[in-house]
N, C-alpha and C positions, 0 to 999 in steps of 0.2 A: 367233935361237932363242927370247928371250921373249918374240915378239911370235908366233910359231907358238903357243907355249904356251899364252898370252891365247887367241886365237884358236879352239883346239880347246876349254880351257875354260867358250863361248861356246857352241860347237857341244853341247857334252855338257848346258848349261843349258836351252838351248832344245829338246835331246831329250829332256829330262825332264819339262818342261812340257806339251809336245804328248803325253807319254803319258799325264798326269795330267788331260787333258782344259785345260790350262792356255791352249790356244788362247781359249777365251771371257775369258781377262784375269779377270773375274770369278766364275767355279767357276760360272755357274748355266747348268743345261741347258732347253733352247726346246723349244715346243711349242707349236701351233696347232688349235684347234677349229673346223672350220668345216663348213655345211651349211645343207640347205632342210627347212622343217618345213610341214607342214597346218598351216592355223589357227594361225598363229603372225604373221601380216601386221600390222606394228608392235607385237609383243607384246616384253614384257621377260622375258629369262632371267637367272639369277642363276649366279652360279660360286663354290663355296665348297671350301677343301681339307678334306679328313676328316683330321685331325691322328692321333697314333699313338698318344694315347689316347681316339680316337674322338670327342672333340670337333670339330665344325665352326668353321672360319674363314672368313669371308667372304672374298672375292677380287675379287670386279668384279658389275658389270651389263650384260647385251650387250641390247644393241635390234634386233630384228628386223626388215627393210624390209618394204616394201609386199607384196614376193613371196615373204614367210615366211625370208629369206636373213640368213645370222649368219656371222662369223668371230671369234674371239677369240684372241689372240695372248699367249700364259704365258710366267713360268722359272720354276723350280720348281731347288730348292738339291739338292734328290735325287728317288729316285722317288717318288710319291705319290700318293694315288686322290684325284679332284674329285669333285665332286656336283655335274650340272645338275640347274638344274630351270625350272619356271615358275610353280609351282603348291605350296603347303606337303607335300603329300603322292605327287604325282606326278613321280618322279624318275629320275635315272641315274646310276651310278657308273663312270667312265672311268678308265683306270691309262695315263698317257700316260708315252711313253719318251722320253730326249733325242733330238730332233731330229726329230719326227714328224709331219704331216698326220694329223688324225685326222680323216674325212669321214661326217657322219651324216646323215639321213632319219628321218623318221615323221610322227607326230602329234604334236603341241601338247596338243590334250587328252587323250591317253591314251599319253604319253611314253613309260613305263617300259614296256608292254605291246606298243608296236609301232616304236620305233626299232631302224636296224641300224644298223653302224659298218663301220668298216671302213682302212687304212692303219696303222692299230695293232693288232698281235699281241695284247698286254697287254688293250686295250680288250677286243678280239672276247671273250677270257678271263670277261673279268666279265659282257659280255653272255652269253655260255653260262651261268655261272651262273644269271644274270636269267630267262633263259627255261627253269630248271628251274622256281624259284620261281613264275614264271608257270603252267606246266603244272598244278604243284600246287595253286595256288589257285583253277584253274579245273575241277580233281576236286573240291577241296573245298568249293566253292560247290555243284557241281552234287548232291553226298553231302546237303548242307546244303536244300537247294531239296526234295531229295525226301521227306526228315526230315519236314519242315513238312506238306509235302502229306499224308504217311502221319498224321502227328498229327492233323490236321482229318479224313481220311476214313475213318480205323480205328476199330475200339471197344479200350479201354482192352487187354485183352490181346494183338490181334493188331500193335495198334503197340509193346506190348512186344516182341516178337518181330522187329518189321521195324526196330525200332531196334538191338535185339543186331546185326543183320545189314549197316547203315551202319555201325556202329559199329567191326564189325570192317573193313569196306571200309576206315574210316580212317587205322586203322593200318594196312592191308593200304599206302594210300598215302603212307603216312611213312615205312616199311621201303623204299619205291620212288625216294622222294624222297632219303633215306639211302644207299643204295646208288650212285645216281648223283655225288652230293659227293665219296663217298666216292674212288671212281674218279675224279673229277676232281681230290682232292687226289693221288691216287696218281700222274697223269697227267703233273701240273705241278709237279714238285719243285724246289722254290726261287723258285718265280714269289709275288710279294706278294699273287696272287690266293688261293691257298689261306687266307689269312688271312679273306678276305670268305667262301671258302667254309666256313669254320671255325663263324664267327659265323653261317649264312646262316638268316632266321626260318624255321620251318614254322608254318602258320595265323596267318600275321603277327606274334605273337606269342610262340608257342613257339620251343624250339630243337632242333636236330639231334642235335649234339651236347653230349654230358656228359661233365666231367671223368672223374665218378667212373667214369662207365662206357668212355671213351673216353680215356683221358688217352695213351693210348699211340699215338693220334692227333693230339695235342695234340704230344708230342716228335716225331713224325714233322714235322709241317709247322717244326717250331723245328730240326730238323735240315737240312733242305733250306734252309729261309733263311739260315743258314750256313754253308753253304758257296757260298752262292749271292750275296747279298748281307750281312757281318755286320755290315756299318757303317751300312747304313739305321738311320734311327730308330725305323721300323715295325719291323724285327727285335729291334732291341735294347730296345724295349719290352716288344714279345711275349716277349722270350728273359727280361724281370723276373716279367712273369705266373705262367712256366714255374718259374723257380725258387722262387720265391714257392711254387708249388702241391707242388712237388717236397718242398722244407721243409715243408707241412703235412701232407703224405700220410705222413708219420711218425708223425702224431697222430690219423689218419683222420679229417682234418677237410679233404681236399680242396676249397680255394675257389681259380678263378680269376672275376675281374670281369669 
């Protein structure tokens, strides 16, 4: 009888672990980056994690063969987004999930602008984001392009006039840019993507969204994260942000960083 007892004691151990993901012995969840890139034939990529207070850590170097060909092999302690790149300003952000093949394509030199992905949900995520970003910067270059040309070929009043009229285009295209986030935070509740969509720049620089004026967007994506993940450190950072801002909105001094 107490060797039955031992026994199922054993069994009930090792059920607990395999639900806890205890099979990997060490808590860390795998994942794999691999793919062929243009112009990328012995070039070096860098792989660094975006921490959950947005600071970057370095993680590895991958070297690229002769035929532009790369795999990189992770664990990662929970979910968390990387940053390729090969270049200081030409980049990608991936949200790899345990256990996942993540397979990419593009260009080397214009990364962010023409890689696709694909065997990662999480991944494709952020690339939809990336390719709104992209859309918008390529209205507002082309807003920006026409600016210039009317300044050199106008006289002083009718390019006052034709700049009132980019000018509104441009917000006409950041209400467009806005709308779309928006819908995709609506889309993906409890995905860590909303958070990149949160923060995501307009004109490189600017931002989307505004506590003051948006905060209610703000607790939406901090709801969805928990119930969705509340143990990440990504949430439970965001979830300090939130209270933090919450406690200042009493003072109307709403700051999130």
């Amino acid at each position: 009888m107490k060797k039955s007892r031992i026994i199922c004691t054993i069994c009930v151990i090792c059920l607990t672990l395999l639900a806890c993901g205890g099979k990997k012995g060490d808590g860390l969840q795998s994942f794999t980056i691999e793919g062929t890139l243009a112009n990328a034939a012995d070039k070096m990529l860098y792989i660094e994690e975006i921490t959950p207070d947005n600071g970057p850590r370095f993680v590895d170097s991958i070297l690229c063969d002769a035929r532009g060909c790369f795999k990189y092999e992770g664990t990662m302690q929970y979910q968390t987004f990387y940053n390729l790149h090969g270049s200081l300003y030409d980049y990608i952000v991936l949200l790899p999930s345990d256990g996942e093949v993540i397979e990419m394509s593009g260009d080397a030199n214009d990364l962010g602008r023409t890689y696709m992905v694909k065997g990662s949900p999480e991944s494709q995520l952020m690339w939809q984001i990336q390719s709104y970003i992209n859309q918008s910067n390529v209205a507002i270059q082309e807003l920006a392009q026409r600016d210039a040309e009317n300044r050199k070929n106008l006289n002083e009043a009718d390019f006052a006039k034709a700049h009132a009229a980019t000018d509104s285009l441009f917000l006409a295209e950041r209400q467009t840019t806005y709308r779309m986030m928006l819908n995709f935070i609506d889309d993906n509740p409890g995905s860590l993507s909303t958070l990149y969509a949160l923060d995501a720049p307009f004109n490189h620089t600017m931002r989307l969204f505004y506590q003051e004026s948006d905060f209610d967007i703000f607790e939406q994506v901090l709801q969805g994260l928990e119930e969705k993940c509340p143990d990440n450190p990504h949430t439970q950072y965001y979830r300090t942000r939130v209270e933090r801002a919450r406690a200042m909105a009493s003072t109307q001094e709403i700051v999130i960083e």
